[in-house]
Backbone as CSV, one residue per row, in Angstrom:
resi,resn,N_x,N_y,N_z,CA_x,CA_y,CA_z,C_x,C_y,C_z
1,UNK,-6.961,-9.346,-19.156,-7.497,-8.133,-18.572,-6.837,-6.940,-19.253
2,UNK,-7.651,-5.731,-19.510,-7.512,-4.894,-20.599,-6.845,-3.790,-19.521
3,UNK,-5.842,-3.039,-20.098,-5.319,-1.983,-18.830,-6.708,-1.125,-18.935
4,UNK,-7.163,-0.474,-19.982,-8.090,0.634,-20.161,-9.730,-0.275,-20.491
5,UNK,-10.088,-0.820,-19.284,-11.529,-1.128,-19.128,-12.445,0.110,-19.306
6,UNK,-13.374,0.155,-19.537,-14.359,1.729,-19.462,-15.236,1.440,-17.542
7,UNK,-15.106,-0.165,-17.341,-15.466,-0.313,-15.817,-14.927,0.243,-14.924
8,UNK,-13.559,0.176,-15.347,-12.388,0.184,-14.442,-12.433,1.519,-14.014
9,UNK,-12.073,2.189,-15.456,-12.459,3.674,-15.167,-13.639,4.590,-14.480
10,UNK,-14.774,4.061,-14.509,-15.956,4.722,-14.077,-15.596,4.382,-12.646
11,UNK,-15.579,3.356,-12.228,-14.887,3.144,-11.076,-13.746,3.627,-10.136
12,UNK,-12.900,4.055,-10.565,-11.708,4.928,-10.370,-12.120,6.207,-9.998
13,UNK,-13.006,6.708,-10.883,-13.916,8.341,-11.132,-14.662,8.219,-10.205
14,UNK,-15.636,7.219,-9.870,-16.161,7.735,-8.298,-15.429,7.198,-7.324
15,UNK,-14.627,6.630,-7.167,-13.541,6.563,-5.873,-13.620,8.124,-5.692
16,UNK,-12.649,8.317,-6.897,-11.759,9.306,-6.651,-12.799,10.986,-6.302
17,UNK,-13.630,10.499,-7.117,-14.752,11.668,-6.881,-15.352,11.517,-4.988
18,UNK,-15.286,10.154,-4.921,-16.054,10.548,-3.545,-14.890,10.750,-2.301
19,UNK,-14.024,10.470,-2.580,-12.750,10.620,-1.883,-12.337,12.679,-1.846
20,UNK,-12.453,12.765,-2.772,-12.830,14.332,-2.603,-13.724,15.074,-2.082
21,UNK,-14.610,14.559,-1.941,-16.026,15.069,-1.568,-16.130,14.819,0.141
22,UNK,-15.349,13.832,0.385,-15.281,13.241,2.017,-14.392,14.461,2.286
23,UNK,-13.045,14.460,1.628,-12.114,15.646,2.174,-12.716,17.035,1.983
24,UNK,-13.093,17.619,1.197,-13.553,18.719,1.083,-14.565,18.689,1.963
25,UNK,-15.289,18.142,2.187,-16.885,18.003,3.722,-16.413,18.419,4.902
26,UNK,-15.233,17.498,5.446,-14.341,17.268,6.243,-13.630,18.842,6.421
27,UNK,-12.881,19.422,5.498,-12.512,20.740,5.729,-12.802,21.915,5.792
28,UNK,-14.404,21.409,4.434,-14.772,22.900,4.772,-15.678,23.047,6.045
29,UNK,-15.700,21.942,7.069,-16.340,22.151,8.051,-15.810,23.115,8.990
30,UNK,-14.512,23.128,9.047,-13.916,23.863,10.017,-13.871,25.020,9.914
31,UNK,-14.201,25.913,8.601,-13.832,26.929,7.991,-15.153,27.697,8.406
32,UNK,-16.003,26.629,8.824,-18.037,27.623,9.549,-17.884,27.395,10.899
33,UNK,-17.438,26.738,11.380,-16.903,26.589,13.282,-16.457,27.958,13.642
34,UNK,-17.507,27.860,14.836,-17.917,28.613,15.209,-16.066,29.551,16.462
35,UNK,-15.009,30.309,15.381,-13.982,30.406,16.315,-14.260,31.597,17.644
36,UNK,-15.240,31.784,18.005,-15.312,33.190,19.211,-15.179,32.125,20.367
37,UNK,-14.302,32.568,21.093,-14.513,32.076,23.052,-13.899,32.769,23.427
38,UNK,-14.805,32.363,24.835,-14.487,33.613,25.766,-12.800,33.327,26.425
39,UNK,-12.457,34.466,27.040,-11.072,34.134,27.012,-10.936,33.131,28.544
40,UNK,-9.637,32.116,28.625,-9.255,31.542,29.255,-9.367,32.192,30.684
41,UNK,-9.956,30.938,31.873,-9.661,31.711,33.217,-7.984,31.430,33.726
42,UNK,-7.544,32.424,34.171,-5.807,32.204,34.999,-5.941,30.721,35.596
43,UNK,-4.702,30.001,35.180,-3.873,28.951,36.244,-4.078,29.415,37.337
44,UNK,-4.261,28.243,38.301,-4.508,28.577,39.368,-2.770,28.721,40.216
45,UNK,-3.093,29.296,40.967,-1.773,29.977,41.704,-1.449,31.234,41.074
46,UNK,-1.449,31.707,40.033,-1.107,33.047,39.123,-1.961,33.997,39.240
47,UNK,-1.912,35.256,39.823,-2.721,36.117,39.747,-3.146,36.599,38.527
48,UNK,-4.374,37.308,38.374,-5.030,37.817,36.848,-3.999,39.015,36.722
49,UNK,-3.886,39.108,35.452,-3.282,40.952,35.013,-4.245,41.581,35.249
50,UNK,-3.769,42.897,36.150,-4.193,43.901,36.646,-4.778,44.638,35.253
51,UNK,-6.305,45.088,35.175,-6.744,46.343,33.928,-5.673,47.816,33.554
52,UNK,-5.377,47.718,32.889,-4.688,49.058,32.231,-5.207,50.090,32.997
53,UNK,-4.363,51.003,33.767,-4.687,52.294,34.331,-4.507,53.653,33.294
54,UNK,-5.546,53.847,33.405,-5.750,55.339,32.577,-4.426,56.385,32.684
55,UNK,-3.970,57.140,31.960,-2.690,57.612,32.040,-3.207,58.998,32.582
56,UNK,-2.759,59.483,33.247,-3.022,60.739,34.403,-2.460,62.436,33.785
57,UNK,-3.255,63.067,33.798,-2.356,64.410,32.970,-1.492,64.649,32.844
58,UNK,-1.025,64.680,34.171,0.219,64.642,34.412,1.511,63.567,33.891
59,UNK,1.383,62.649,33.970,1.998,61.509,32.919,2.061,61.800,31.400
60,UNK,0.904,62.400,30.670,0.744,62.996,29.424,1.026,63.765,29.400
61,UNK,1.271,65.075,29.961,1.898,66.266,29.911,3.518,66.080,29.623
62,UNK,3.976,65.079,30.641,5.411,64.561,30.696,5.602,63.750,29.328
63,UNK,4.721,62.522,29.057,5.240,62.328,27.436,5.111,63.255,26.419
64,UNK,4.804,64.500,26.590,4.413,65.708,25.521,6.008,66.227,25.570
65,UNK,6.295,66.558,26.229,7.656,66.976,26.609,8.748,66.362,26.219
66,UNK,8.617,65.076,26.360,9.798,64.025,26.082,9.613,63.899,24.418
67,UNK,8.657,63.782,24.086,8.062,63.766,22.293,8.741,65.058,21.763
68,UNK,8.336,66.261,22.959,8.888,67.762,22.290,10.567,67.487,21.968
69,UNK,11.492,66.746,23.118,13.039,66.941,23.158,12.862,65.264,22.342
70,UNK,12.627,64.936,21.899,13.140,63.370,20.849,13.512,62.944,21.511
71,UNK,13.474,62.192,23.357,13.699,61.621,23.788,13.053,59.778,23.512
72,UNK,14.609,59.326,23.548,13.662,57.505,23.991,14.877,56.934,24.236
73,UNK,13.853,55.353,24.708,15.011,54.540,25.180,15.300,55.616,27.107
74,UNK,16.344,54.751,27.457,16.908,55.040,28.998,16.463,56.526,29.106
75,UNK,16.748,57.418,27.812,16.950,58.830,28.417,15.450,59.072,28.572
76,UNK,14.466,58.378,27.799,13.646,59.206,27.693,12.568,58.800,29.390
77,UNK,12.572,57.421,29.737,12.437,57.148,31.100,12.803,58.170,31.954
78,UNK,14.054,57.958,32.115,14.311,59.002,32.964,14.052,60.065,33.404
79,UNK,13.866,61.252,32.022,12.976,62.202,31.765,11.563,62.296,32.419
80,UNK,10.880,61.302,32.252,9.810,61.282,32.333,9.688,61.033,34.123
81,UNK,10.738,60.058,34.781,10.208,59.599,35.820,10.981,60.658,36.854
82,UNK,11.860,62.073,36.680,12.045,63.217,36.864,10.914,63.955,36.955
83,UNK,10.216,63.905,35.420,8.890,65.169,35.767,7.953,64.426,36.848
84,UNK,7.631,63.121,36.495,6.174,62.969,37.009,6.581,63.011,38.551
85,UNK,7.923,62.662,39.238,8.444,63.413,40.734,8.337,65.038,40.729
86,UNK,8.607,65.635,40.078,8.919,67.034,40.076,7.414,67.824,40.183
87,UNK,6.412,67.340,39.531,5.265,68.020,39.122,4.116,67.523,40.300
């Protein structure tokens, strides 16, 4: 038996050709799947997060202020939870 058959080889070439063709099928399937869903409903026992509340003039007026003095971090809280009592 000859190492370099021309059988052997043609043989080898579509293995190897269809062995690629299975993997590449196989992967590029996932790449057209369809990724949109809708989002998860809450565990039960856990309440939903509450919607983002609109920030109130007054709250914006107060981060205008704190932005004006370079406040952040602890001081700048503070600041802020001063005006929005004060106003």
């Amino acid at each position: 038996m000859a190492l370099f058959e021309p059988e052997r080889f043609l043989t080898m070439r579509i293995t190897t050709f269809a062995t690629a063709a299975a993997i590449a099928f196989l992967m590029g399937g996932a790449a057209f799947a369809d990724t949109a869903t809708t989002p998860a409903a809450p565990a039960a026992g856990k309440p939903a997060p509450a919607p983002a509340k609109p920030s109130s003039a007054k709250s914006a007026e107060c981060s205008k202020q704190a932005d004006a003095k370079q406040l952040h971090g602890a001081a700048r809280w503070k600041f802020r939870a001063e005006c929005l009592k004060a106003k």
